[in-house]
Structures are given as C-alpha cells and as structure tokens.
ROZA-83458 format. One record per residue (C-alpha): z negated, y negated, x; residue in one letter; residue number from 1. Coordinates in pm, 1 decimal, m for minus. Layout:
BEGIN
((Z,Y,X),'a',NUM)
...
***
This chain:
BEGIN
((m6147.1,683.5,m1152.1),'x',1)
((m6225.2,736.4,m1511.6),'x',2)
((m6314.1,427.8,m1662.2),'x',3)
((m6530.4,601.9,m1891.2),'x',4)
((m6744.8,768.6,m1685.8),'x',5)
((m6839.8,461.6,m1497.9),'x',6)
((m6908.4,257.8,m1819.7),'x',7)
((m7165.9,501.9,m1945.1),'x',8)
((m7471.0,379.5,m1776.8),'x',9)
((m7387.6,25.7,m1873.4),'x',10)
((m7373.8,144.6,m2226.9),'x',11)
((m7790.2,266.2,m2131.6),'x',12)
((m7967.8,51.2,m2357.9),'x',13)
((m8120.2,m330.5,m2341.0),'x',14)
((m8344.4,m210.6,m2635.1),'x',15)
((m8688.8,m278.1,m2764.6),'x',16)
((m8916.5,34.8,m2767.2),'x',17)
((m9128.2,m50.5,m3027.3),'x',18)
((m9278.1,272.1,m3082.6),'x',19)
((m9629.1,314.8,m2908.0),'x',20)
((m9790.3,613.5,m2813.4),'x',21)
((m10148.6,664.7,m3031.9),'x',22)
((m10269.9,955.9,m2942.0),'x',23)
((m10250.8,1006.4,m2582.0),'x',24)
((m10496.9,1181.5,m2409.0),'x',25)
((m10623.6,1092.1,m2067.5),'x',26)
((m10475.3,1332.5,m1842.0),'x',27)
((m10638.4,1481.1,m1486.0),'x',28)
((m10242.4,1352.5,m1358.6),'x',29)
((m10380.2,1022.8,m1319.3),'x',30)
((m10761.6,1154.9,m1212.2),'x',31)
((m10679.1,1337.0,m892.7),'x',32)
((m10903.0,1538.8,m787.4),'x',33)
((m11130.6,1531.7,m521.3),'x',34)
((m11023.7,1828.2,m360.0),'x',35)
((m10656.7,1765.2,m408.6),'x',36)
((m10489.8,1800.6,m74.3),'x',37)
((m10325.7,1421.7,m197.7),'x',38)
((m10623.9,1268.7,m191.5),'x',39)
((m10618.7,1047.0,145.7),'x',40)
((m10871.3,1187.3,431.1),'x',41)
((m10940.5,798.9,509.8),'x',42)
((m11271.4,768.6,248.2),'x',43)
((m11142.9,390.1,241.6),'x',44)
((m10826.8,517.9,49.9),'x',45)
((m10913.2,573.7,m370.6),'x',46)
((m10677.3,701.8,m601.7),'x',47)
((m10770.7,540.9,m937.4),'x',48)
((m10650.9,602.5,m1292.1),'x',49)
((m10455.5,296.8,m1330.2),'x',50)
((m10094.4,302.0,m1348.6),'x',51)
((m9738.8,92.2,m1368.3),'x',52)
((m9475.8,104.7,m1577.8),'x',53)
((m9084.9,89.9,m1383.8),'x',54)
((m8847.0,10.8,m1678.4),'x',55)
((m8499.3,200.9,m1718.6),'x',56)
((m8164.2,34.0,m1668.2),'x',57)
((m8089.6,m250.0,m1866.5),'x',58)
((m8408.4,m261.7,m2016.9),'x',59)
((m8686.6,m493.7,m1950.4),'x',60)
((m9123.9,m532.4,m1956.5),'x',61)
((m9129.2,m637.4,m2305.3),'x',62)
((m8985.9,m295.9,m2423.2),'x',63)
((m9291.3,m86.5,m2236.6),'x',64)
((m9548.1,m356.9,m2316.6),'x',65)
((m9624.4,m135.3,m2607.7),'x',66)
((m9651.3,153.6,m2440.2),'x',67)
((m9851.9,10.7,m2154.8),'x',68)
((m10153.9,m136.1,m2428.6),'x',69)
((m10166.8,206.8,m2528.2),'x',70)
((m10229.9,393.5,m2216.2),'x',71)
((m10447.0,95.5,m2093.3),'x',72)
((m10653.4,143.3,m2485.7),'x',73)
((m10701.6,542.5,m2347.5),'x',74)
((m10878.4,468.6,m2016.4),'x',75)
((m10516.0,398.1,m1827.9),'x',76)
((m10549.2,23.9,m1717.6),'x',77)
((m10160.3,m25.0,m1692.0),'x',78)
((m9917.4,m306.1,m1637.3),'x',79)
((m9522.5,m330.7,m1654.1),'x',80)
((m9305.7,m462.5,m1373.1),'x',81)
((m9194.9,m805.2,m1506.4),'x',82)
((m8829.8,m738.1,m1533.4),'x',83)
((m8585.0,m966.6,m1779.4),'x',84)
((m8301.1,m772.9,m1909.2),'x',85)
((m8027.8,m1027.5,m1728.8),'x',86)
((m8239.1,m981.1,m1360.7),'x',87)
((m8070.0,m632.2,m1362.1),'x',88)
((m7731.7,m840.7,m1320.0),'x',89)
((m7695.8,m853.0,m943.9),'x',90)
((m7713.0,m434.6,m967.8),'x',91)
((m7426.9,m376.7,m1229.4),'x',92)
((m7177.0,m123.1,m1088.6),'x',93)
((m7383.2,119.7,m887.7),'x',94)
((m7484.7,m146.4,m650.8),'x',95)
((m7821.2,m171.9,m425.3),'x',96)
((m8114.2,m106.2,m618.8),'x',97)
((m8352.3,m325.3,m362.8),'x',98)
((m8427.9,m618.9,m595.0),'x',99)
((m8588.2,m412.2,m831.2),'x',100)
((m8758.2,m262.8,m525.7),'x',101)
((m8868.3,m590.3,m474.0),'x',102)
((m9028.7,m609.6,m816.0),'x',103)
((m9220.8,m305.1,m812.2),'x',104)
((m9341.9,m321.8,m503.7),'x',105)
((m9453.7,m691.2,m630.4),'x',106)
((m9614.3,m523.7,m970.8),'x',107)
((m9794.1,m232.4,m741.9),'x',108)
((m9934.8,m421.9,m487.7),'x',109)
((m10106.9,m722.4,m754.5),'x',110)
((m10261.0,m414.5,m960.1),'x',111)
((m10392.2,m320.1,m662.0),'x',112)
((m10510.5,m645.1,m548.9),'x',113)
((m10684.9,m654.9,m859.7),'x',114)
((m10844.7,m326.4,m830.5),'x',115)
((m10976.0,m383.5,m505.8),'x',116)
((m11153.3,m730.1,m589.3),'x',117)
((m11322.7,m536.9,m835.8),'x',118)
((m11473.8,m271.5,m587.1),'x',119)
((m11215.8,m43.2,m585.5),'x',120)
((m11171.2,40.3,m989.7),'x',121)
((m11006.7,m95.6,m1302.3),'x',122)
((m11265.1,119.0,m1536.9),'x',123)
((m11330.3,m61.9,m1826.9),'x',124)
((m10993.5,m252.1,m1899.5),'x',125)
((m10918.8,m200.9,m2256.3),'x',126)
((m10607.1,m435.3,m2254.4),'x',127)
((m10321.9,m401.1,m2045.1),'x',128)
((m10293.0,m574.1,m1695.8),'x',129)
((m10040.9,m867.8,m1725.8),'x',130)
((m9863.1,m926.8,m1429.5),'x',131)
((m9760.4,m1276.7,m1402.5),'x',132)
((m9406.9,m1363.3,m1344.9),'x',133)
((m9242.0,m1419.0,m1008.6),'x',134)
((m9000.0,m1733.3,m938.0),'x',135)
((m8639.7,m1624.7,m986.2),'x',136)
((m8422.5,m1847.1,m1161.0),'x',137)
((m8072.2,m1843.0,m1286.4),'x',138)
((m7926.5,m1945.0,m924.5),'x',139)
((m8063.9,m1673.9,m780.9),'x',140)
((m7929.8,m1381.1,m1031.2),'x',141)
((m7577.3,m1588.8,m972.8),'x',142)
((m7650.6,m1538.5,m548.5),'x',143)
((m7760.4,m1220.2,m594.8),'x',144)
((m7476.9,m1138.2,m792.7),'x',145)
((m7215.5,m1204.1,m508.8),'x',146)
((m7453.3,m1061.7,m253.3),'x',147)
((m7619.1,m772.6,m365.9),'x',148)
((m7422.2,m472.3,m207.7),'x',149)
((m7277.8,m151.7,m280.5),'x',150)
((m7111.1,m22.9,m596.3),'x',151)
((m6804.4,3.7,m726.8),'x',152)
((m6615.5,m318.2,m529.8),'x',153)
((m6829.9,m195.4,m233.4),'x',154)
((m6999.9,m525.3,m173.2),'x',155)
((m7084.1,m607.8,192.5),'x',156)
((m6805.0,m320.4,268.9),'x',157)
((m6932.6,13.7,173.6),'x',158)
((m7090.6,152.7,m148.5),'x',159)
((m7328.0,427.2,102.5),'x',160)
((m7699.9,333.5,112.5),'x',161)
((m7763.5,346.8,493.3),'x',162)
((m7455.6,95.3,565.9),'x',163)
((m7542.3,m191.1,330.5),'x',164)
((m7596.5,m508.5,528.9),'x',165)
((m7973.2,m523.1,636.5),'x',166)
((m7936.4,m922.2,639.9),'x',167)
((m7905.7,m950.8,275.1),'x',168)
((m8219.3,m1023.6,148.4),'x',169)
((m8306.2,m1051.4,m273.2),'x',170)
((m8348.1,m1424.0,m378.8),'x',171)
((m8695.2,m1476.4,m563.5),'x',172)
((m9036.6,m1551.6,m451.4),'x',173)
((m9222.0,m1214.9,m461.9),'x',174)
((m9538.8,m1287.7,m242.5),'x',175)
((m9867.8,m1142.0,m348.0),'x',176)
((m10102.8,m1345.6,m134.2),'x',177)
((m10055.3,m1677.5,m243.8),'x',178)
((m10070.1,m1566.9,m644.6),'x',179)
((m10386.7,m1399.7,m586.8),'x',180)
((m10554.9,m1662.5,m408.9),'x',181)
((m10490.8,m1953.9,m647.3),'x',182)
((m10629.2,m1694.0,m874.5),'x',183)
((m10913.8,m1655.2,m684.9),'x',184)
((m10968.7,m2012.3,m647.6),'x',185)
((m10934.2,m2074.8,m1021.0),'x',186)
((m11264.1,m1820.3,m1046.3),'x',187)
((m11448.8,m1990.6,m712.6),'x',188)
((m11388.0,m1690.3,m514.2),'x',189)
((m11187.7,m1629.2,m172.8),'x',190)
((m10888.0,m1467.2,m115.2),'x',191)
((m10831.4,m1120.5,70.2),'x',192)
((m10578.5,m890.8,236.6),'x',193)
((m10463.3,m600.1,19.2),'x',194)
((m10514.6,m351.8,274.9),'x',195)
((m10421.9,m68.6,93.7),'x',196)
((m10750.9,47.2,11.3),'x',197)
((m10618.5,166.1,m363.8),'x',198)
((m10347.8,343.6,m493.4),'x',199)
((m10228.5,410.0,m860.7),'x',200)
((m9939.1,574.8,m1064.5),'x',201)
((m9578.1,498.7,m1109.9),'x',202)
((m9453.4,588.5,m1453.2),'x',203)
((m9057.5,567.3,m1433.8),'x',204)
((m8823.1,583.0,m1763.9),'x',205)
((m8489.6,654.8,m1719.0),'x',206)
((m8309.1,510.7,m1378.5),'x',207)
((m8629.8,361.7,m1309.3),'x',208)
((m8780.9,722.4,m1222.8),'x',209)
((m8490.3,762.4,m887.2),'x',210)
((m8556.6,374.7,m792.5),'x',211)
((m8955.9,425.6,m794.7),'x',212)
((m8824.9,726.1,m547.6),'x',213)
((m8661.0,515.3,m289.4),'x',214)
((m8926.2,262.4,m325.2),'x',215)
((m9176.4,554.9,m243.2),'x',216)
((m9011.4,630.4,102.7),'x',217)
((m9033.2,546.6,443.8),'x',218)
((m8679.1,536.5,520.2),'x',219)
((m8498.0,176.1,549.2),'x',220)
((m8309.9,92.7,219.9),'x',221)
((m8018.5,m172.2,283.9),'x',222)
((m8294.4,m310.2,589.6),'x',223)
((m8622.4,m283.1,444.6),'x',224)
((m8828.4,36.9,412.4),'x',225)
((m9114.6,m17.7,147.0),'x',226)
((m9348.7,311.3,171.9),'x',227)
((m9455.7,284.9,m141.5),'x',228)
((m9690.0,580.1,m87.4),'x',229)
((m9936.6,369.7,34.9),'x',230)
((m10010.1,227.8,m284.9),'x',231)
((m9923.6,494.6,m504.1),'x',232)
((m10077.6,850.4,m569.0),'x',233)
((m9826.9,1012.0,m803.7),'x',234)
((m9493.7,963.1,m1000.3),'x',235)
((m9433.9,1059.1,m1349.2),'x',236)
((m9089.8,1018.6,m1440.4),'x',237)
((m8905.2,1095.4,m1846.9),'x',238)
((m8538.3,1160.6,m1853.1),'x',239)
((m8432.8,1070.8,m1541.6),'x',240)
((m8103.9,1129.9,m1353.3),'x',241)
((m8202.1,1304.2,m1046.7),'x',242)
((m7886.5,1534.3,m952.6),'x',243)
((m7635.4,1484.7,m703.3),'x',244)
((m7325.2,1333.0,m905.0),'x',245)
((m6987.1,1161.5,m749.8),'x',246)
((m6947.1,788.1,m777.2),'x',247)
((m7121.4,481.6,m633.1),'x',248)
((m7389.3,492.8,m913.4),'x',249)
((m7500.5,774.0,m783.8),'x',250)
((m7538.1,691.9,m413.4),'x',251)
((m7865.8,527.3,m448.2),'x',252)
((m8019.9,914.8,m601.6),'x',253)
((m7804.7,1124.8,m330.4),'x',254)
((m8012.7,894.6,m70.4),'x',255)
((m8345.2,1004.3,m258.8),'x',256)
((m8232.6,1378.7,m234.9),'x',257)
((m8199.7,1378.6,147.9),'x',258)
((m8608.2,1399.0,105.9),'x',259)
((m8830.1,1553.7,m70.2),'x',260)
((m9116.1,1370.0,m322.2),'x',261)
((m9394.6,1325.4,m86.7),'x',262)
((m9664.1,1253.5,m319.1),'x',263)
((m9753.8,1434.7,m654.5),'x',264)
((m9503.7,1438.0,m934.0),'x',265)
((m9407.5,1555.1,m1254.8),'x',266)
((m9024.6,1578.8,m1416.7),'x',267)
((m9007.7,1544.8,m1780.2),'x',268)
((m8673.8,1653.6,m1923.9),'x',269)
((m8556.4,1772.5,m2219.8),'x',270)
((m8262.4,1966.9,m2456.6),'x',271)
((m8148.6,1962.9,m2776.9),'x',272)
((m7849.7,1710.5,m2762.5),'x',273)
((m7557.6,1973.1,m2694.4),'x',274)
((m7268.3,1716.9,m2508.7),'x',275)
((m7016.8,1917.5,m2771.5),'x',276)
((m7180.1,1754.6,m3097.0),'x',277)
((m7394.8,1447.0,m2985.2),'x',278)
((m7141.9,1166.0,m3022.5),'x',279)
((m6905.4,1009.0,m2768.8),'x',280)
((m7172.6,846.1,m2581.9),'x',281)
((m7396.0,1175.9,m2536.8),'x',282)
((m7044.6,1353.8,m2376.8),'x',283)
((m6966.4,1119.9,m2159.0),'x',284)
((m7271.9,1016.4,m1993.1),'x',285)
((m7335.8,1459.2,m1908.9),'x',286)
((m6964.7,1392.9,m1761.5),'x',287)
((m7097.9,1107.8,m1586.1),'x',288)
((m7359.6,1310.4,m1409.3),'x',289)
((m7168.1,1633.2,m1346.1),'x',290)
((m7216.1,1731.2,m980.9),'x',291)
((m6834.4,1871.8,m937.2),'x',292)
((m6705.7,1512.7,m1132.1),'x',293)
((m6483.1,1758.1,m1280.9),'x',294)
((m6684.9,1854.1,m1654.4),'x',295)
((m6601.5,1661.8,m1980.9),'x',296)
((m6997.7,1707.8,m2061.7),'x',297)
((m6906.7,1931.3,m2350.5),'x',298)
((m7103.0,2191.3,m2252.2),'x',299)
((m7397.9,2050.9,m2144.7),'x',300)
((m7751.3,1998.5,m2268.6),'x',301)
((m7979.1,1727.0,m2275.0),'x',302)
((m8169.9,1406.2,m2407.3),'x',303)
((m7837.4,1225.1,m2502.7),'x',304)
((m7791.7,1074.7,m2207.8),'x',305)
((m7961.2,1281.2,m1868.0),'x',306)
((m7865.1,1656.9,m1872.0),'x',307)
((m8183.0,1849.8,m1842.8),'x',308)
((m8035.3,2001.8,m1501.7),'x',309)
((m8034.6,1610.8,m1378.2),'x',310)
((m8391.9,1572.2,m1496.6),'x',311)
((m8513.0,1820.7,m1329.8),'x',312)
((m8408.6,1808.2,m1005.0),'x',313)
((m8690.6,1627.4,m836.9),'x',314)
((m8804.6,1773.0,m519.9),'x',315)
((m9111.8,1826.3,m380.2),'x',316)
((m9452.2,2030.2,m275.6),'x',317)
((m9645.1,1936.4,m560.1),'x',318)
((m9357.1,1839.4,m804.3),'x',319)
((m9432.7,2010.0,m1213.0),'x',320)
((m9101.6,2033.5,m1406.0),'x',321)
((m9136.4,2063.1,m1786.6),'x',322)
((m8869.9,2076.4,m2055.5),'x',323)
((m8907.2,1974.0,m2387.7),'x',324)
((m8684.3,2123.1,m2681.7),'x',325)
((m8566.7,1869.2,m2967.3),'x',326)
((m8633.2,1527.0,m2779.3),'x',327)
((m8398.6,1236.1,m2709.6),'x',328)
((m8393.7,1001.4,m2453.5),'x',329)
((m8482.8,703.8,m2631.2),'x',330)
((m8602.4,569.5,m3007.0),'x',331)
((m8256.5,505.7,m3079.3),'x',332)
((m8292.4,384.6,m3458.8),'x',333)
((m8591.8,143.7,m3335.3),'x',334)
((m8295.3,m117.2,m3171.2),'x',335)
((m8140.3,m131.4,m3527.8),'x',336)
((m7777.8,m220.6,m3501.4),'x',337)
((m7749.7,m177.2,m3158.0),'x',338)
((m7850.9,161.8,m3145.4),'x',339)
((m7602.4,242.8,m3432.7),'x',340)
((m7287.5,12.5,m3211.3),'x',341)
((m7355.5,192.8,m2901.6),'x',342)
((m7506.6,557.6,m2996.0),'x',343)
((m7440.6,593.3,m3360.6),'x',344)
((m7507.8,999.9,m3330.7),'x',345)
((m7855.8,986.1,m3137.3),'x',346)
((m7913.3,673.1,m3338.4),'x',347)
((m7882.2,890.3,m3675.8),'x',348)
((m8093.2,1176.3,m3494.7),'x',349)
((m8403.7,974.5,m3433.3),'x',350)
((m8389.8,786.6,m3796.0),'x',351)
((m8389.0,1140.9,m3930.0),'x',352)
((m8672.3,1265.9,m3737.1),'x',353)
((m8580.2,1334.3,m3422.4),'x',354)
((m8861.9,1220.5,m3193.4),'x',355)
((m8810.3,1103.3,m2788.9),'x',356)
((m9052.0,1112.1,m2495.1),'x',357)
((m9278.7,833.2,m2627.4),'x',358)
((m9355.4,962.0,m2956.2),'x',359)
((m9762.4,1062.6,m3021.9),'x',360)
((m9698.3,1467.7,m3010.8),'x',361)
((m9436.3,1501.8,m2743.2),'x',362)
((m9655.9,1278.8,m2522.3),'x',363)
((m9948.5,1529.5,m2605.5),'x',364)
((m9668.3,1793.1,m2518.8),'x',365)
((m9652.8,1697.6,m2149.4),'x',366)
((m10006.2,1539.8,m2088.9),'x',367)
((m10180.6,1864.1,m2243.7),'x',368)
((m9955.9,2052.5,m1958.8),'x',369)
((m10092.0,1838.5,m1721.4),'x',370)
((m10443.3,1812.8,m1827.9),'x',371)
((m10480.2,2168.6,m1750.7),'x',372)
***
C-alpha cells in the first residue's frame, strides 16, 4: 500500500467556498421538457426547477450556502444537505458512504415535501430553502465511527459494497414526517404523505457527485436501497471521480459503474493542471485514481485533484460530458492558509487568476451548453 495514495482524498479540502456564482443563467437542465422521454408518464409525477446541493468530501453546507442563494436568486429554489464537516468522520478511509445517503435522501425528500404543499412548485422562492438540521450528536459520530463499514481496516469484515453488514444502521434521527408536521402545525395546517408526486435536481461537487449515484439506485447499499430516482429528475455533477481505481476508496464508485445513470445527467470535467507541474498534491491524487494503481500521476491531466478521464466517466443514455480547459477543482486561495498548507501550487494558480467550476463565466461555460 502506498501511504500516499490513500492520504490524498483526506488531504480534499474542509474549505469555505466563498465565491458565489452571479451570473448564472437558468438553464433548460433543470426545465425538462415536456416531451423529454424523462419526464414520468404518471401526470401526478412533476419535474420542477428546484434543486439540492450534495457537498464534496470533507466539506460541509455552509461552504455551498453561497452558491445555493445564488441559483435560488436565478429562478433555482435550492437547498444544501445539512452536513458538518466532523459528520463525515464515521466514512474516513474509504468506508460506507450510507450516512451521507441518509442525509440526502433526508434534504431531497423535505424539498419535496415542501414543493408539494405548495401545489406542486417552488416558483417564486428568491432565497434559498433552509433545511433544518437533523438530531445527530457527538455519540453518534463516535458509534458510527466504530460501526460504519468498509474501508481500509475493512470494518464489519470486508471493504466490498454488497458484503457490508445490512444490520448496521446510521445513528441520527432523519425522519421527514414528523419535521414537516410540527411545521405544519406551527402554520394551522395538516400534515401529508410525500408521495413522490415531485422530483428535483441533484447538484454533486466532488465525491458527492458518485455518492448522489448510489443514492440514485435501486440496488441495496450495505441493506438499504434508496431509489433516489423517485425524487430526482437529473444529476449534475463538477469534478468528480467516476473511474474505476484500486483501493477501498474506490469500492463505493466501482459499485456505481456496474450500472448505468438512469436519469438525465451531465459530467463536468476539466484540464489544465498537468500531474508533472501542479504540486505534490495535484500528482498524487491522478496516482490515486489511476485505473492500473500502477501511474505516479505525472502524466496526467486534470482539475488538480480528478483527472479529466475520472470525470468523465459517467454512464448513461442521456449522460452530456463537457470539458473545460484552464479550470481547477476548487477556489483554492479563498481557504487562505489552508489552501496554501495543503495545495500551495493550485492555491497560487487560483490567486493568480485561475478560475474553478463555480466562478461566473465557467458556470456560463457549461449552463450555455446545456441551455441549448
């Protein structure tokens, strides 16, 4: 094992994004139209331009909270998965990615909720949906901790997806029903069943692009299968690792890659970070994700961190791959000294100029594609 390798994604950034996006541009991705064969027969089913936000690893909801207020200012109504940095704990090591699972499928479902109380539509939100916080304490990260299976130690005795223990279930209190209706009852009005009557967007940065894909599928991860699909119309997803690579980290994608996407998608990847002159981190996360475990990264291209043949290796019938030239995976300069400790190259990059997915004119790069 090459300790190296297997410390890169823990070196993927706890960060603020503080960069918004101003100009964005409301793109037909989230407005699917009515003729699109993705658009449920069932007339009760209504794909609506809202969307939610599935933070990257190590990084939490107040880093996208920009970022969602911007889309939700452009017709977007969005919300971010509540996610504090230190709940990604229990998943350290390439272990089971269900507990976040568990939160987006908790985000998802209360947009939803919301949506459908209103008629079936968000329209008119010019703030972004806050999604109040679940119950998870500081005993239940330390539970989850010992519990959670998989990775590198091969918790609960194997690191492969389909033999994880079905009987361990997340700690946390992640139910819907009961939030809702003391909502509800707060305004005078009754509670109801989301029945699935509404689906939205996923929009997943970094590792949380492959975890919004096995949240999307109908296949049992470690015992519970949470077909996401029935909630969600499409998947957007910026820099994220979607290749085939050895190593417990990346069981959790191989398991994504036995299907294909079954909804709409788009893969947003991008060069100009050559793994021979990007800085130690740059090299050794490419070596990280090299399919053969064999290359030293150094002659690979990317974002600084996913190689653009990772990012681009989302499946599916209706699956649009774009690459963008002279973006990095993140606003590196933006975390200050942190950015410098950990990726002093990609750090200097950005402060010069360089700009990364979230900046105004690359979003208008890959929403303009879309939009037409």
């Amino acid at each position: 094992m090459k300790p190296l390798r297997y410390l890169s994604p823990l070196l993927l950034p706890s960060l603020s994004i503080l960069k918004t996006t101003q100009s964005l541009q409301l793109p037909s991705f989230f407005r699917p139209p009515n003729d699109s064969p993705l658009t449920s027969s069932k007339p009760s089913v209504r794909d609506i331009q809202a969307a939610v936000i599935v933070p990257g690893f190590l990084t939490g909801d107040e880093d996208f909270q920009p970022l969602a207020q911007a889309l939700s200012k452009r017709g977007i109504p969005t919300a971010v998965v509540p996610l504090p940095v230190w709940h990604w704990i229990p998943c350290l090591g390439g272990r089971s990615m269900r507990p976040m699972m568990e939160r987006i499928d908790y985000a998802v479902q209360y947009v939803c909720k919301k949506a459908e109380e209103k008629g079936g539509t968000l329209g008119g939100e010019e703030e972004r949906i806050d999604v109040p916080l679940y119950e998870y304490s500081v005993l239940d990260c330390w539970g989850d901790f010992w519990d959670n299976p998989g990775g590198v130690m091969k918790v609960g005795g194997s690191d492969e997806v389909d033999e994880y223990p079905v009987d361990v279930v997340p700690r946390g209190n992640f139910a819907i029903s009961s939030l809702v209706a003391g909502e509800q009852e707060e305004e005078g009005g009754a509670a109801q069943t989301n029945d699935g009557s509404v689906r939205i967007c996923l929009v997943g940065h970094s590792a949380g692009g492959w975890i919004s894909r096995a949240y999307l599928s109908d296949r049992a991860y470690g015992g519970k299968a949470y077909g996401g699909t029935k909630f969600v119309h499409s998947l957007v997803t910026l820099g994220t690792p979607h290749g085939n690579a050895p190593g417990p980290a990346f069981k959790g994608i191989e398991w994504c890659n036995r299907e294909t996407l079954p909804i709409r998608g788009l893969a947003v990847g991008a060069t100009g970070s050559p793994g021979d002159s990007s800085g130690k981190l740059t090299r050794n996360a490419y070596s990280f994700c090299d399919p053969t475990g064999t290359g030293d990264g150094s002659d690979v291209d990317g974002d600084g961190l996913t190689p653009i043949e990772s990012a681009l290796s989302m499946e599916g019938k209706d699956v649009t791959k774009i690459t963008l030239d002279g973006v990095t995976h993140y606003p590196w300069s933006d975390a200050g000294i942190w950015g410098d400790l950990f990726a002093p190259d990609l750090s200097k990059e950005h402060r010069e100029g360089k700009p990364w997915y979230g900046d105004d004119d690359i979003v208008d790069q890959w929403v303009g594609f879309l939009s037409k």
